[in-house]
C-alpha positions in Angstrom: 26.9 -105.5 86.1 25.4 -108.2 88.3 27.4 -109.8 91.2 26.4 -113.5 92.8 26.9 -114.1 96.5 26.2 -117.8 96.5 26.8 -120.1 100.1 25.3 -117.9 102.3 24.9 -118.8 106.2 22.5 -121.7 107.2 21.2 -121.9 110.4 21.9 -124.3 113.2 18.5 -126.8 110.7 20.0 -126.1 107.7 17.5 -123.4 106.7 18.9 -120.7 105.0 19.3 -117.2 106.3 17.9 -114.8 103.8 15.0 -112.6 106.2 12.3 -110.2 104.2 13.7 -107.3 103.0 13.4 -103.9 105.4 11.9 -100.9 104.0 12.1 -97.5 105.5 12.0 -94.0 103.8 12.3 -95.5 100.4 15.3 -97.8 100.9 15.5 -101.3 101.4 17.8 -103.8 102.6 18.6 -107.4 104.3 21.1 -108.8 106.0 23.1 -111.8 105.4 26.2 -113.7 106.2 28.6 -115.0 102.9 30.9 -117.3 103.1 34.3 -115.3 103.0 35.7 -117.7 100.7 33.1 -117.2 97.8 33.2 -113.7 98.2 33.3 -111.7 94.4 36.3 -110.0 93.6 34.6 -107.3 91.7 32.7 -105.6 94.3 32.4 -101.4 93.3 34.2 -99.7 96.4 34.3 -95.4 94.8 31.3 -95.0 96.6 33.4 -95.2 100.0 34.8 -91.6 100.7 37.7 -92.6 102.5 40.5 -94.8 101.0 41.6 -98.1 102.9 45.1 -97.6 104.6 46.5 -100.5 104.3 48.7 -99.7 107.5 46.5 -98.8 110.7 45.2 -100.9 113.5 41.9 -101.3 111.9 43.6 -103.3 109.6 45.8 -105.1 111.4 42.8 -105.6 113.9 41.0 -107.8 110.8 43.7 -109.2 109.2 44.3 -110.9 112.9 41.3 -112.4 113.0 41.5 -114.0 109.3 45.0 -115.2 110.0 43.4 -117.2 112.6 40.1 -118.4 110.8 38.1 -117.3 113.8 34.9 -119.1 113.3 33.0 -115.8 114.7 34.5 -113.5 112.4 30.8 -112.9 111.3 29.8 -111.7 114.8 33.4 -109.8 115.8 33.6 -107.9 112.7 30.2 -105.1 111.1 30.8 -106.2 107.7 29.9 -104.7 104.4 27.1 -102.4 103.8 26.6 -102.2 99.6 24.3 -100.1 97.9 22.7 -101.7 94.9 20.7 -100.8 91.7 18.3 -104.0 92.5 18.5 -107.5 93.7 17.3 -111.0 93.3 16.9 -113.3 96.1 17.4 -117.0 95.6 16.2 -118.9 98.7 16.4 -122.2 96.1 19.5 -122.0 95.9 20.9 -120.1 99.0 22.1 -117.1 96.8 21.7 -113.2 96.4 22.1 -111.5 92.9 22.9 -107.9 92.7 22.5 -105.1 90.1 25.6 -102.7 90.2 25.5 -99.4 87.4 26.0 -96.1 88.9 29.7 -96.9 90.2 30.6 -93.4 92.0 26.8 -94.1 94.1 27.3 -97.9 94.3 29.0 -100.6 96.0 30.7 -101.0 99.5 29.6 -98.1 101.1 31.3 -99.0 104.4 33.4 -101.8 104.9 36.3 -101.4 103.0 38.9 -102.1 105.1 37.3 -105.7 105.6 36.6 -106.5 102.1 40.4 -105.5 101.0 41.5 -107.6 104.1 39.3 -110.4 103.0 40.7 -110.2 99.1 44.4 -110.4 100.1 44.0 -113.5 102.4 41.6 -115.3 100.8 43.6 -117.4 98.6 45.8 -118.0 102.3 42.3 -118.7 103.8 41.4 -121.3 101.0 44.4 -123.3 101.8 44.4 -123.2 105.7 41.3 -124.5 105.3 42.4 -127.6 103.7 45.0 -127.9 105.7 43.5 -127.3 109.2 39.7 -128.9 108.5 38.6 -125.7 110.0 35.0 -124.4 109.6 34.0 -121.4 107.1 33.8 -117.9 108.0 31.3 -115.9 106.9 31.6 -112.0 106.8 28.3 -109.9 107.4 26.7 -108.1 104.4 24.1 -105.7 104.0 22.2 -104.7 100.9 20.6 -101.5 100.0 18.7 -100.4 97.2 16.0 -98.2 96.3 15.0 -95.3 93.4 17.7 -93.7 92.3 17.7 -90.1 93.7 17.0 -91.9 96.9 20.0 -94.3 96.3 22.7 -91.3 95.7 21.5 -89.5 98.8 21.7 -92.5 101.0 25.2 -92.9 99.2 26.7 -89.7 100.6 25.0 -89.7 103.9 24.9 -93.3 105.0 29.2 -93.6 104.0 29.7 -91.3 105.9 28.0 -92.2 109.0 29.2 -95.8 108.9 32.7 -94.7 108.7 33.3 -94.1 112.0 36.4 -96.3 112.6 38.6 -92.9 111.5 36.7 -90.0 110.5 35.8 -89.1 107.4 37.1 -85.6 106.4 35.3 -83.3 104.9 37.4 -83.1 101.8 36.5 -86.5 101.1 32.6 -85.7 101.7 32.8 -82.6 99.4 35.1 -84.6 96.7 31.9 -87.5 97.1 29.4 -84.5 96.3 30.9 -83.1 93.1 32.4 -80.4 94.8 36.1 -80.3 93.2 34.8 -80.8 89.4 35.0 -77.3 88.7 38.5 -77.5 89.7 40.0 -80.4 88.1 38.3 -80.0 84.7 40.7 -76.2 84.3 44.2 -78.4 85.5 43.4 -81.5 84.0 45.8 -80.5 80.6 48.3 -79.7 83.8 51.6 -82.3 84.4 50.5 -82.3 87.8 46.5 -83.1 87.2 47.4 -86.4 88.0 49.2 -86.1 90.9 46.5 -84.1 93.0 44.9 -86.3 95.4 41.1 -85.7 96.5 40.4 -88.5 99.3 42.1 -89.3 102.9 45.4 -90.8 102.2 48.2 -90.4 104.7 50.8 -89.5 102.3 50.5 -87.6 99.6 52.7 -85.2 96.9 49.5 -82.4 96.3 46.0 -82.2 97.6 43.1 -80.5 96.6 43.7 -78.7 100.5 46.9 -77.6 99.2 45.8 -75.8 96.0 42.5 -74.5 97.9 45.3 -73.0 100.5 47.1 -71.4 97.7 43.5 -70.2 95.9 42.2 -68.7 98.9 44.5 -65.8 98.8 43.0 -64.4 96.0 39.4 -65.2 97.5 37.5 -61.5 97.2 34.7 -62.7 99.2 37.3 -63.5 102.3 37.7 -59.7 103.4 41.1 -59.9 103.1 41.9 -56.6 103.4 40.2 -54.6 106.3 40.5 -51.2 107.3 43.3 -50.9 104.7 45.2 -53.8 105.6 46.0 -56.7 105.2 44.1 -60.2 107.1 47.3 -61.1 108.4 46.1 -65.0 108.5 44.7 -64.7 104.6 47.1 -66.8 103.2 47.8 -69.7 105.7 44.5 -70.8 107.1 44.3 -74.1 108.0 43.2 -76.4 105.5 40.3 -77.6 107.0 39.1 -73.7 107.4 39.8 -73.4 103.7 38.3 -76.4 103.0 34.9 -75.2 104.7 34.9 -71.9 103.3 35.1 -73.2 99.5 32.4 -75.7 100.6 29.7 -73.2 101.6 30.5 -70.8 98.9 30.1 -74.1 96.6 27.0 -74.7 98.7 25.9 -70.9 98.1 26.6 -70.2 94.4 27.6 -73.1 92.6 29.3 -72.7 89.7 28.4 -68.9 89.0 31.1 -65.9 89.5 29.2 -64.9 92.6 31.7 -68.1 93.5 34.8 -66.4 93.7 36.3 -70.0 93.1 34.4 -70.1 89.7 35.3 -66.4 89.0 39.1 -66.9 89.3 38.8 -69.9 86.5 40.7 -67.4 84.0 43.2 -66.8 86.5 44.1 -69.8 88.4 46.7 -71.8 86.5 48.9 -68.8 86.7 48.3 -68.5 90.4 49.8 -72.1 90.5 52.4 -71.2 88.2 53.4 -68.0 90.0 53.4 -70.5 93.9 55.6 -72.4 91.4 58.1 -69.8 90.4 58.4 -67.8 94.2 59.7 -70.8 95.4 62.7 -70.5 93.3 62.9 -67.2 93.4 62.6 -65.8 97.4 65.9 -67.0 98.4 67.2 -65.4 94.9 66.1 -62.0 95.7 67.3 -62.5 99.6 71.0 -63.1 98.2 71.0 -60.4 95.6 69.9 -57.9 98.8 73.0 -58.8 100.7 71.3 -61.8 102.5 72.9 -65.0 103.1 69.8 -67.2 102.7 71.6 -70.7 103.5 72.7 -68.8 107.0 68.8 -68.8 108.0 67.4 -71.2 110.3 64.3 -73.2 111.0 64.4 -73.4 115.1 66.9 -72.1 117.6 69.5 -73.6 119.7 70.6 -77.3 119.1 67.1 -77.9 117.4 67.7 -75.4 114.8 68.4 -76.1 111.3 70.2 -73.6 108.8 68.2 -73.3 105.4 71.4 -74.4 103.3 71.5 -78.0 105.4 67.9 -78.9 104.5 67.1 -80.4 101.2 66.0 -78.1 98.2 64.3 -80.4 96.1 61.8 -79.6 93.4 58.9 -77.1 93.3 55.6 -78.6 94.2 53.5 -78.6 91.1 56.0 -78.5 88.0 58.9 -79.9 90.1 61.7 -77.6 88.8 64.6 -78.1 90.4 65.2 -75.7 93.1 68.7 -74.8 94.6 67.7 -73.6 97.6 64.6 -74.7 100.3 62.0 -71.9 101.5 59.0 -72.9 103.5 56.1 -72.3 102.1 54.8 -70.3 104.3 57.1 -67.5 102.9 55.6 -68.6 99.5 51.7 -68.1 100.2 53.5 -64.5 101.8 55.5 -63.1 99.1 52.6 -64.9 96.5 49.6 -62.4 98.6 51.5 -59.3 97.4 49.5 -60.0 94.2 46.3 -59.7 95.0 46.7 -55.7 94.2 46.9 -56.5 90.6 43.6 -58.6 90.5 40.4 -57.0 89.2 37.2 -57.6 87.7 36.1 -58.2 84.4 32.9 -56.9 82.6 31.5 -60.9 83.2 32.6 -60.3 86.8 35.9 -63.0 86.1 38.8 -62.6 88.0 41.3 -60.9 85.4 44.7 -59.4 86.0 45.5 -55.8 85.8 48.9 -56.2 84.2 51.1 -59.2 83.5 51.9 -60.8 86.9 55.4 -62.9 86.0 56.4 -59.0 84.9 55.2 -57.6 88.4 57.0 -60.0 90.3 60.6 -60.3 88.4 60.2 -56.2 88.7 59.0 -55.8 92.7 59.4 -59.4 94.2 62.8 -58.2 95.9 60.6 -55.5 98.0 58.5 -57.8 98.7 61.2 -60.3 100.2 63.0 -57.9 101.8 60.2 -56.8 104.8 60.2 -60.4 105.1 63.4 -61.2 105.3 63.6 -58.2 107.9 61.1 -59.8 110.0 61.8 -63.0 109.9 65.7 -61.7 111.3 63.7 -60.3 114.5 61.7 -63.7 114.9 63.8 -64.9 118.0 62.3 -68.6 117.9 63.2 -68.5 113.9 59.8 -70.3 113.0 58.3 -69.7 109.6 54.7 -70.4 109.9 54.7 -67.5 112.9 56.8 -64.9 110.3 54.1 -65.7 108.3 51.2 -63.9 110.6 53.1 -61.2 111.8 50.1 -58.7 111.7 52.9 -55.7 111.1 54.8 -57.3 108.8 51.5 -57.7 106.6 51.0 -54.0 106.8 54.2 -53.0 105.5 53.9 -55.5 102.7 50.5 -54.7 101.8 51.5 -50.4 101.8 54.5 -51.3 99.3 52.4 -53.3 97.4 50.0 -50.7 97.4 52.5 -47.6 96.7 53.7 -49.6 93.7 50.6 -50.0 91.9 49.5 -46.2 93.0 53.1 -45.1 91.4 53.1 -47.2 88.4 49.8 -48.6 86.9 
């Protein structure tokens, strides 16, 4: 695809204001300034690793300055910096022609928030124009090209440095790198494959941190168990801990079983299928004990909330309706108990030991009743703190224990 940038900035002669290209360490570039009102429409932006919010002051901060057609926009704002196959310079004709193939390692590699801001005001900016005789504004823009190894590495790294007006998480590095393929390619026949979101968004319904979160309990490598019990914090690290570990074991072993993320491919859809079904199925058991799950609260005092007044609504990845709420923290708890019928095939694959949906309907309600016990002697009724009672994870990990000892 090749993409025109005609009118480019003259200089106070009339000359045009296209220097030599720069070349450094296989990569070179120029710098010019383009009119904002010629600017293409079709500019690649996948290469960026963060998403542009359309609500944050950076935004606002630019959409500001085009509202008022400041004539220095060129020197108040940094521009676009877009990473290209080749280009053609046209001094002739005041123009710059660029080649644009490998999408996810070309295009606006920072910038994005300025070249969305530019697109939705520029038919607004046309007609102020008109209307006000103002002069144009120009937007800086920076090409880069080079060989194509060098290209995708400059990609990664250079996107992320430039993005320094919010930072750049590393899910959206490692989602850049390839890092999650392995992933999405065993849910992608999943109802909820679409809905898993891979980049920095401030709202979303699943993200790959979420299902990492949920995978990492059955991690082998993460020394879960320790002197015969249980990592009390295995299941509800913080996301960007998981999100580190799965990148170095990524980093480590790629896409071998010596990742424990690649060995538990055979596995994994029913671990999200079992997160699925105990969060329908806690409060259940709690009832059938003698507990009064609605009668729970979330908090203490005037700030505390009783589980039947917050809003049940649908499990997280199939969205079954659910008639009761249970924080997931209880969830990742109750989903741990598990990890005892997890072994090893002869390929060294995850593989289960006997049917898990079986082992839950028949022992979930042991399971749920330490917790329940414990979360009754949690004074400041908080979930997340239930959730990493050390002694709690004992007992649960001894009856899980007993049961497979007694019965398999």
């Amino acid at each position: 695809m090749i993409i025109e940038f005609n009118n480019l900035m003259k200089n106070t002669k009339g000359d045009v204001q296209i220097p030599e290209p720069y070349e450094k360490l296989g990569i070179n570039s120029i710098k010019v300034n383009v009119d904002i009102s010629t600017l293409p429409h079709n500019i690649p932006t996948t290469v960026n690793p963060r998403q542009t919010h359309t609500d944050s002051d950076v935004t606002r901060a630019i959409e500001n300055s085009l509202s008022q057609n400041h004539p220095l926009f060129h020197e108040l704002n940094r521009g676009l910096l877009i990473i290209c196959e080749s280009i053609t310079i046209d001094r002739e004709n005041n123009s710059v022609s660029i080649k644009v193939e490998n999408d996810p390692y070309e295009g606006i590699a920072d910038g994005g928030h300025t070249y969305r801001c530019i697109l939705k005001y520029l038919d607004h900016l046309k007609e102020q124009r008109l209307e006000l005789g103002n002069d144009k504004m120009y937007v800086p823009v920076e090409f880069v090209w080079g060989a194509e190894d060098t290209r995708k590495g400059y990609a990664i790294n250079i996107s992320i440095a430039r993005n320094t007006a919010k930072a750049v998480s590393d899910t959206a590095i490692d989602n850049k790198a390839g890092k999650y393929n392995m992933l999405s390619k065993l849910w992608e026949n999943q109802p909820w494959f679409l809905k898993v979101v891979y980049e920095d968004v401030p709202k979303a319904d699943i993200t790959i941190n979420d299902i990492l979160q949920i995978l990492n309990i059955f991690n082998m490598s993460n020394c879960s168990i320790k002197d015969g019990k249980f990592n009390p914090k295995a299941s509800s690290n913080t996301k960007s801990s998981v999100n580190k570990n799965y990148s170095a074991l990524y980093d480590t072993y790629g896409e071998s079983v010596n990742n424990p993320y690649f060995a538990m491919r055979n596995i994994m859809i029913d671990i999200i299928k079992l997160y699925d079904l105990i969060e329908t199925t806690i409060p259940v058991c709690a009832n059938n004990i003698g507990i009064d799950w609605n009668e729970f609260e979330t908090g203490t005092g005037r700030g505390g909330t009783k589980f039947g007044k917050k809003k049940a609504g649908k499990s997280l990845f199939y969205e079954n309706k659910k008639t009761y709420y249970c924080p997931n923290s209880f969830v990742k708890l109750i989903l741990a108990a598990l990890r005892q019928i997890v072994g090893i095939d002869e390929n060294g694959f995850y593989k289960w030991n006997t049917n898990p949906y079986e082992f839950l309907k028949n022992y979930e309600q042991n399971f749920v009743k330490i917790l329940v016990y414990y979360y009754s002697k949690d004074n400041n009724k908080t979930p997340s703190v239930t959730a990493n009672n050390r002694e709690m994870w004992d007992k649960i990990y001894c009856e899980s224990l007993r049961i497979v000892e007694e019965n398999f």
